[in-house]
N, C-alpha and C positions, 0 to 999 in steps of 0.2 A: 551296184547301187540302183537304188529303185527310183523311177523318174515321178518328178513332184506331181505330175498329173494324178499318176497310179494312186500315190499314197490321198491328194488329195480326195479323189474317187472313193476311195476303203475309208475316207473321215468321215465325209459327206453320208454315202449310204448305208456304210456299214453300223456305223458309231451315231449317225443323225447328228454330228457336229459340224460349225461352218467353217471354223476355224480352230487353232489350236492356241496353250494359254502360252503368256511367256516359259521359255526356259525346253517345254516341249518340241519344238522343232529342233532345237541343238540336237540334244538326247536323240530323237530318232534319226538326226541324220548319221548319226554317231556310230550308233548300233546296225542302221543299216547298210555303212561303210565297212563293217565285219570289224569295228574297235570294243573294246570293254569300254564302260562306261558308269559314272556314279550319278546318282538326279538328287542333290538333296534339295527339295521343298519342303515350303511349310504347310500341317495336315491340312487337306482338303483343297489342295492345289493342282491334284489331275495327276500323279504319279503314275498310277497304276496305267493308262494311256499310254504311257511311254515304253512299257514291254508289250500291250495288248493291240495295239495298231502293228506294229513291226512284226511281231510273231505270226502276221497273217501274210505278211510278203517272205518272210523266211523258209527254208524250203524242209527246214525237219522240224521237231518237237519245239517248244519253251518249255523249261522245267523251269516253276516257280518254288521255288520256299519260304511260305507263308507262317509265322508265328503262333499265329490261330486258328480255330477251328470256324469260329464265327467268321472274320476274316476272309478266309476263304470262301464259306457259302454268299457271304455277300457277294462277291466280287464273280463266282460263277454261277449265278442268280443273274448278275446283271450282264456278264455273255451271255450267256442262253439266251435272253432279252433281245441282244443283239445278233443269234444265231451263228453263233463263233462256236465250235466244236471244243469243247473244255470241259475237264471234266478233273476231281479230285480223288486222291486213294486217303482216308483217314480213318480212324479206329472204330468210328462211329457206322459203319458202313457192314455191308453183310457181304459174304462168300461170293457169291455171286456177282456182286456189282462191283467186285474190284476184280475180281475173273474177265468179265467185263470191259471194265476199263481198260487194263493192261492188255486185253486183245486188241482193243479199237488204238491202244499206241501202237502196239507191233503192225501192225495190218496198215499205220499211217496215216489214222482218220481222223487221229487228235490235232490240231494246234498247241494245244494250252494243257499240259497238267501240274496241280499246285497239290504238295505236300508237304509233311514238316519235315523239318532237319531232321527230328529224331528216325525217320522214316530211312536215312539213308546206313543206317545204324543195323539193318537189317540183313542181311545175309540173302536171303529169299528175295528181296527185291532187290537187292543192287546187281544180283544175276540177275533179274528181269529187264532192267532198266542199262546194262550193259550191252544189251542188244538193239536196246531202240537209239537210232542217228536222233543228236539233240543240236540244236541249232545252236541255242543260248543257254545260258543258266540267270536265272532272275532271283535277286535276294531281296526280299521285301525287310522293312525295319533291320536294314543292313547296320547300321548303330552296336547290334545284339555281337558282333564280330569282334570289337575294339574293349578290350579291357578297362579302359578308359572310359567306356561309354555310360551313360547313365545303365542300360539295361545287358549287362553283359553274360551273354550266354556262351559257355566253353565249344558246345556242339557246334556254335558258328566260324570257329576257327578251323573247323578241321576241313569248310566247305573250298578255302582253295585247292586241297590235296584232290579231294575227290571232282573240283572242276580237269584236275589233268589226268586222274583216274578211268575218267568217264569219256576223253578226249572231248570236251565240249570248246570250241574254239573263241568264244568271249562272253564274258559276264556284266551284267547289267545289275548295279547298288541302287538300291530306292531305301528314303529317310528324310525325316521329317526334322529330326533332331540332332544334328552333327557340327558338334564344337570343332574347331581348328584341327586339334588334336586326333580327333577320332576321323576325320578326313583324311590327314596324314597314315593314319593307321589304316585306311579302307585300301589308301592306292598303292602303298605301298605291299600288303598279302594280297591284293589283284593284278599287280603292275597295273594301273591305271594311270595316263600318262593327266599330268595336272589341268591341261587343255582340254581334256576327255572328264572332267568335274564341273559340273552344271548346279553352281548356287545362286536360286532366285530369293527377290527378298524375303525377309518373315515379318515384316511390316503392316499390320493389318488394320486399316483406317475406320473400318467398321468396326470393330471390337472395343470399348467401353472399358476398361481395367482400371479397379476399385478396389484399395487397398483399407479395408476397415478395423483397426486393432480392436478386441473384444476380448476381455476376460470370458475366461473358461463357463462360469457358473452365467453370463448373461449369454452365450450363444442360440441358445432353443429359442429365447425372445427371440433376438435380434435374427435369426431364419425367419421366423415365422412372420415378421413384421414386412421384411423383404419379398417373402413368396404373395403374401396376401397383398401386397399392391396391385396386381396382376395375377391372380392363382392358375389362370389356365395358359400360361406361356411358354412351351416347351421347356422344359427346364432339366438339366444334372444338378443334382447337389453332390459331390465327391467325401468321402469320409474315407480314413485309416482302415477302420479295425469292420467286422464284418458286424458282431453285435452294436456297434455305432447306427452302420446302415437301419438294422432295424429298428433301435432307440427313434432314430429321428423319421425315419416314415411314418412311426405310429404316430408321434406327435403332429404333424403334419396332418394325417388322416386325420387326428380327433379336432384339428381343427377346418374339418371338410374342405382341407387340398387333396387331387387326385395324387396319390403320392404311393408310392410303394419301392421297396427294400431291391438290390438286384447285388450279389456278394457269390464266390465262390463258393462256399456253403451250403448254397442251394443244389436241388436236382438238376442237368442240364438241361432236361425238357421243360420245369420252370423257368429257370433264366432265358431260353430261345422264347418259350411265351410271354414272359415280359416286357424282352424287346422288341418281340412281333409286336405288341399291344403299345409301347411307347413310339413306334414307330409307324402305325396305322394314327396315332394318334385317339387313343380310349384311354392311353396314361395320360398325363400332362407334368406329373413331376417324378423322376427317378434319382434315388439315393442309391449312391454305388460306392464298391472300394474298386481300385484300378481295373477289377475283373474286368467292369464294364468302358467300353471305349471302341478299341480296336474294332473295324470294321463297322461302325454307328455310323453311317452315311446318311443322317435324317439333315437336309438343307434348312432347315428353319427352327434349331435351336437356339432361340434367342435369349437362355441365361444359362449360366454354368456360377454354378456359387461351390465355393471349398472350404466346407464345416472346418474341417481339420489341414494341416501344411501336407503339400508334396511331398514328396520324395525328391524332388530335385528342380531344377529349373527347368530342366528338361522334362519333365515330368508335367509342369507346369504349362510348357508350351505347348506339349501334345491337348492335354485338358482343358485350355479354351480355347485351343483349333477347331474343337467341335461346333465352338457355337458360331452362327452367323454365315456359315457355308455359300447359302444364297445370296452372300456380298451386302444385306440390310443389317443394320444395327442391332447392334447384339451385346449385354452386358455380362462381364464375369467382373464378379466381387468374391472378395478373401476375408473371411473371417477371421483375424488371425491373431495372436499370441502366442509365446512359447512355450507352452505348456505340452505343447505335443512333440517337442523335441527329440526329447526321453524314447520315446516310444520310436521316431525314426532312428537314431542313432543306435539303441538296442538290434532293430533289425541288422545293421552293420555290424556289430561287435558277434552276434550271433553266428556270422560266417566267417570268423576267422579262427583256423582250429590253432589249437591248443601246441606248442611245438613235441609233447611226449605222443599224441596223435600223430603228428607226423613222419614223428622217429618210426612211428607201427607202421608206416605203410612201405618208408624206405628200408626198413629192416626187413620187412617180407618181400621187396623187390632183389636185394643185396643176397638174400638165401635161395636164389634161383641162378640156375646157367643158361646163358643162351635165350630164352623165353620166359616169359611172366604171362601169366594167364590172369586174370580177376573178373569178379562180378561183380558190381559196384555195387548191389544193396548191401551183397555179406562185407564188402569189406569198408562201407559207410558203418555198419553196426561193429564191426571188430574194431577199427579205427576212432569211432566216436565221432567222424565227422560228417557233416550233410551233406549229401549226394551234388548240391551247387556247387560248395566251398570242394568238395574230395574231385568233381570233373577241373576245377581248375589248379588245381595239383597234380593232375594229369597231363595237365598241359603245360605247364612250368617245368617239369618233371622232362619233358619231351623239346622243350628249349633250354634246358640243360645240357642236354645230349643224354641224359641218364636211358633214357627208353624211346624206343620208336614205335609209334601203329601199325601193327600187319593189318589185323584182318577182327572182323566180329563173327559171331558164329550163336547158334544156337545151342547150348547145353544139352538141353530135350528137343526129341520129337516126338510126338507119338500121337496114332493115327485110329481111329474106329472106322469099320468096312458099313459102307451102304450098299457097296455090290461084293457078292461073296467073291473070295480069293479065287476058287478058281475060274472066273468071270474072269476075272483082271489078266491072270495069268493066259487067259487065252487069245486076249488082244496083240500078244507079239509071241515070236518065232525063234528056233534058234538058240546062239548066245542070249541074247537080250530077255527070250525066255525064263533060262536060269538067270540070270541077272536079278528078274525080279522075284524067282523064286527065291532066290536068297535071301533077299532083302525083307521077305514075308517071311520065312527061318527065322532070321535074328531080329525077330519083335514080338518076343515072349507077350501074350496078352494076359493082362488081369482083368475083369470082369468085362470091361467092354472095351478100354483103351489098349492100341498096343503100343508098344515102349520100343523106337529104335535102338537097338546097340549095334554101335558103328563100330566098337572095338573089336568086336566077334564077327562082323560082317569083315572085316580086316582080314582078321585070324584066321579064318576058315576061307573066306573065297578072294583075300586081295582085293575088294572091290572098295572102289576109292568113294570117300566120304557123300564129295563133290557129286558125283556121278548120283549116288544114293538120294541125295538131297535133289535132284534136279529131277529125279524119277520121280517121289514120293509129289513133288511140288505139281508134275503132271495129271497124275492118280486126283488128285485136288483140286485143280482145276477141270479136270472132266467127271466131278461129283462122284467119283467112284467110291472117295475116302474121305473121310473129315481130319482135318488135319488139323494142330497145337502144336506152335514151337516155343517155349520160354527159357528165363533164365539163358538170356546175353549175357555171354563171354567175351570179355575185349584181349584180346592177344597181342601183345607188344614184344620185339625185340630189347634184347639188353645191349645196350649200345656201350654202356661204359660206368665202372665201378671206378673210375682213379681216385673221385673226391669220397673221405672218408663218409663213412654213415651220418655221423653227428654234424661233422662239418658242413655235411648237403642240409641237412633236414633243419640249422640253426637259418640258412640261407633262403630256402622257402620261408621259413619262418618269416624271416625280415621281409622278405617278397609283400607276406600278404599283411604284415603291418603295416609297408607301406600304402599297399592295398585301402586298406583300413583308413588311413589315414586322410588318402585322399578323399574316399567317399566322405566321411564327414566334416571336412575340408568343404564339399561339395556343398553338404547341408548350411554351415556356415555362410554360403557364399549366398546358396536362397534368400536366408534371411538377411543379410543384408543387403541383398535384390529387394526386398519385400522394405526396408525402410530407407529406400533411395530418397536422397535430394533431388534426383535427377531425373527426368522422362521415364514413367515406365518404359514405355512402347519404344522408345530409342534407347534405352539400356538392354530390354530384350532383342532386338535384333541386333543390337552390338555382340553382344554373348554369342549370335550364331552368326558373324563374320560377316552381317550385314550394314555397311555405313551408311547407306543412302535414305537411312529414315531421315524422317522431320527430327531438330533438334527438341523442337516442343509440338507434342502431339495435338493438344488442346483436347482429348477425349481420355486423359486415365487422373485420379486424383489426385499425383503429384500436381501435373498440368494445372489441376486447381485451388492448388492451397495447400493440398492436406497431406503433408508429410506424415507418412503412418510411424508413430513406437508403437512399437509392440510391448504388452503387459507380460513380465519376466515369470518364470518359473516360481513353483513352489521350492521354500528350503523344507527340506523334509529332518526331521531326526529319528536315528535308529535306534531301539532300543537293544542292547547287546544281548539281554537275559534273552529275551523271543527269539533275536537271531541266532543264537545260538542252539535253541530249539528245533528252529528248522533244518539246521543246518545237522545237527547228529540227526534227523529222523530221515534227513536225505542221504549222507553215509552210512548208514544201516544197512540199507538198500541196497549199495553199490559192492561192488566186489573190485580189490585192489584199492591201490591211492587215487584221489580224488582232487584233480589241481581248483584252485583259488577260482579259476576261470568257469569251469564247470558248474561250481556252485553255485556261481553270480549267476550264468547264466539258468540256472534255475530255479532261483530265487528273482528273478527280473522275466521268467514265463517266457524264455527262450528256446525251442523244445530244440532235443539234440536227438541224435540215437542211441545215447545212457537214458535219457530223461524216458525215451517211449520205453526200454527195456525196462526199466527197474517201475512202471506204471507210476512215475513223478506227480502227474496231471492231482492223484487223489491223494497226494497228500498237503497238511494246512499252508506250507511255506512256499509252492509252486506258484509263481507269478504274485507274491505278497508284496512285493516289491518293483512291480511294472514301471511304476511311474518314475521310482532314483534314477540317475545319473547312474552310469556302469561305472563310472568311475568312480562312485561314491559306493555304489555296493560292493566292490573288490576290495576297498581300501578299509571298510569296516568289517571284509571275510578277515582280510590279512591282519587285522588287528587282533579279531576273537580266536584266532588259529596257532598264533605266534606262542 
């Protein structure tokens, strides 16, 4: 344990802070007593301090796992700042300067390195990162782990296996947004002992929450009337859909607010200059879909207005955490109506596959002995199911007891010479000589790439995969070779066929109905967050397990009168003669039967991997129907079908 002095000393000049916020001292005493530990705050409450202070008294590595890309540059932007040795490996980066990197972790000069989950998916680096001692393991938006969580990512389950893989001896959760439930869910795949759960409040006496109901056809006013009170005040406007974002910047702009569009969609060197630019402050208004957020540490956003509903409550929290950082008044107001329901609730119906989907994927595990190999794009497109929905059928699959994870690997390698062969071959001696003369044998070259074949490296010299891969990786690292590995391979054990085929895959099925159900379950629970009687601000921090708000806040618009209803959805009517149009020029297309669900979802502009195969996008009937209820386009497929 590190004495209070010391740490204070590393606050004071390392970080320039005098003191630490509530909830923060727990947390590090915690971590620095060698316990795993969870920090959930609310955004913009100094999280990130809670791994980067301790990581500098700890005597090996932090491994971070950060979400994002932006995310990350933020945050070792603002080390460097502080001259904390930190440094990130992510896609965006050249040969070199992850060569780099990964020298200055072996050598022990890093403190701090942050990559994504998918990063440990790797083969090539999880050998690299096996040899470097790690102190800790840090899970940023640790939320991503809990199935239950508003944002749930399947990669994040598999991080407790690899914290014992890696022998890393305690794990540090950081989150902003963790319901009861997903708490439970965090300490229990960490063991984290409930003592060792650090929840501050999410109470925020600054934050203004305005709940305004607004039909659909008056929103563009009623934005524009809001922005133009004040046009140059930092501001997010949040939208859905990405053509939204730019609908509403242009209007915006034509009424000379600084405003502009930021959406996935975009180039990433655009979106990085955007936010540069709204964050030097040259923007003053950004229209985003959720792209934007994460890692936005600008302190003096003082409005966040939401064109269109969350995705969740959670969703919600995070979104006007943003504003008001620097502890001054800050408003978020909600445009709201139900009109956009439709379009959340679709995203949920969209990941839930199909149970003859699922038969295809246990059926192709069932015809294997001993081992199952798969690639998840071929077998997202054989399947029919999205590569989200098919990882979390992997994982259900794997708490079943059906299949266990060994290992990932790379399918290809293969490598083009910057220094001729026998340059290379004369840097060792010996065995090891032949070793790599072999390994330059079996990678037959076509024009300029060569192609390892590790089978015939096998066949002819016995020389192990492993070995070949760790040579080539060298060659790569001292520029001698350029090297490409693609097409991951996830290798799993067959742990157990007893439950029949049908029997397993009706059982997933129900799995992710329930699934399903919850999520918009979820949705539901929004909106009636959204036309409370009661305190916003003590209704939201009740939601995340915080009592100690004011009963009445006096700063959100229940507080003043205005119980928001919300204006109800359109009834739409289908006509069957059209439906029925789209629906034979979308079977046409399709090769084999075509369930009920398939259809809806591409007629409601749900893309699948039948819909990219069969090129769906170009015909009249894809996305004709966005705006019905899924439940109202299933029930008028199964009428015209019957």
């Amino acid at each position: 344990m590190q004495s209070p002095n010391s740490i204070q000393h590393t606050l004071l000049h390392q970080f320039g802070f005098d003191s630490l916020r509530e909830g923060q001292q727990q947390v590090i005493d915690t971590v620095l007593s060698g316990q795993s530990c969870a920090a959930i705050f609310p955004t913009g409450s100094g999280k990130s301090l809670c791994y980067q202070l301790p990581a500098l008294h700890l005597p090996h590595l932090t491994l971070v796992i950060s979400p994002l890309l932006a995310l990350m540059k933020d945050q070792l932007a603002f080390l460097h700042s502080k001259g904390v040795a930190a440094a990130s490996i992510d896609s965006s980066q050249e040969r070199l300067q992850i060569q780099q990197t990964m020298q200055e972790a072996r050598d022990g000069r890093l403190k701090i390195l942050m990559i994504s989950v998918e990063r440990l998916k790797n083969e090539r680096f999880r050998q690299f990162i096996s040899q470097v001692p790690i102190s800790m393991l840090v899970v940023d938006e640790a939320h991503c782990i809990s199935e239950w969580g508003h944002n749930f990512r399947p990669d994040y389950m598999k991080l407790p296996s690899y914290l014992n893989q890696l022998n890393i001896p305690q794990a540090l959760l950081l989150t902003a947004t963790a319901t009861p439930n997903v708490i439970a869910d965090m300490q229990s795949k960490f063991n984290i002992a409930p003592e060792n759960t650090v929840v501050t409040g999410f109470y925020r006496s600054n934050l203004d929450l305005d709940i305004q109901p607004c039909a659909q056809a008056d929103k563009p006013q009623a934005l524009q009337t809001l922005i133009e009170q004040d046009p140059t005040l930092p501001s997010i406007v949040y939208v859905t859909l990405q053509k939204t974002a730019e609908e509403v910047a242009a209007m915006l702009s034509r009424c000379n607010i600084n405003a502009l569009a930021y959406h996935a969609g975009l180039k990433s060197d655009v979106r990085a200059s955007i936010q540069q630019r709204f964050m030097n402050g040259e923007v003053d208004c950004i229209v985003a879909t959720i792209a934007f957020g994460m890692g936005v540490d600008k302190a003096n956003i003082r409005r966040v207005v939401h064109f269109d509903l969350p995705k969740s409550i959670e969703s919600y929290s995070q979104e006007i955490g943003r504003a008001g950082r620097d502890g001054l008044a800050s408003n978020c107001t909600m445009l709201a109506n139900q009109s956009g329901l439709t379009t959340l609730e679709n995203f949920v119906y969209g990941d839930t596959p199909d149970l003859a989907n699922i038969k295809t994927v246990v059926n192709d595990i069932y015809q294997h002995q001993g081992q199952w190999e798969t690639v998840l794009s071929r077998l997202s497109r054989d399947s029919n199911i999205r590569q989200l929905a098919l990882k979390t059928l992997l994982v259900y699959l794997e708490l079943e007891n059906v299949i266990e994870p060994t290992y990932s690997y790379f399918a290809e390698y293969r490598f083009k010479f910057n220094q001729d062969r026998a340059f290379i071959c004369q840097q060792f001696e010996g065995e090891r000589r032949q070793f790599v003369d072999a390994i330059f044998d079996c990678s037959p070259k076509a024009r300029t790439w060569c192609q390892v074949d590790f089978d015939a490296l096998w066949m002819h010299y016995q020389a192990d995969r492993q070995r070949a891969i760790t040579a080539i990786d060298y060659f790569h690292e001292k520029g001698w070779i350029e090297l490409e590995s693609k097409q991951v391979t996830d290798v799993y054990k067959i742990v157990s066929k007893d439950t029949p085929s049908h029997e397993l895959a009706t059982k997933l099925h129900q799995l992710f109905q329930v699934k399903e159900q919850a999520e918009i379950s979820r949705i539901q629970e929004m909106l009636n967050f959204f036309q409370s009687e009661q305190c916003l601000s003590s209704e939201l921090a009740r939601y995340f397990s915080d009592n100690n708000a004011p009963q009445m806040c006096g700063h959100c618009s229940v507080c003043r009168g205005n119980i928001a209803r919300l204006p109800t959805q359109t009834q739409y009517d289908i006509d069957d003669k059209q439906l029925e149009a789209w629906v034979s020029a979308f079977i046409s297309k399709c090769s084999g039967s075509v369930s009920n669900e398939a259809i809806t979802r591409f007629l409601c502009g749900i893309t699948t991997p039948l819909t990219t195969q069969v090129k769906a996008r170009s015909l009249a009937g894809f996305s004709a129907l966005e705006h019905v209820p899924f439940a109202e386009v299933i029930q008028a497929v199964s009428r015209i079908r019957d």
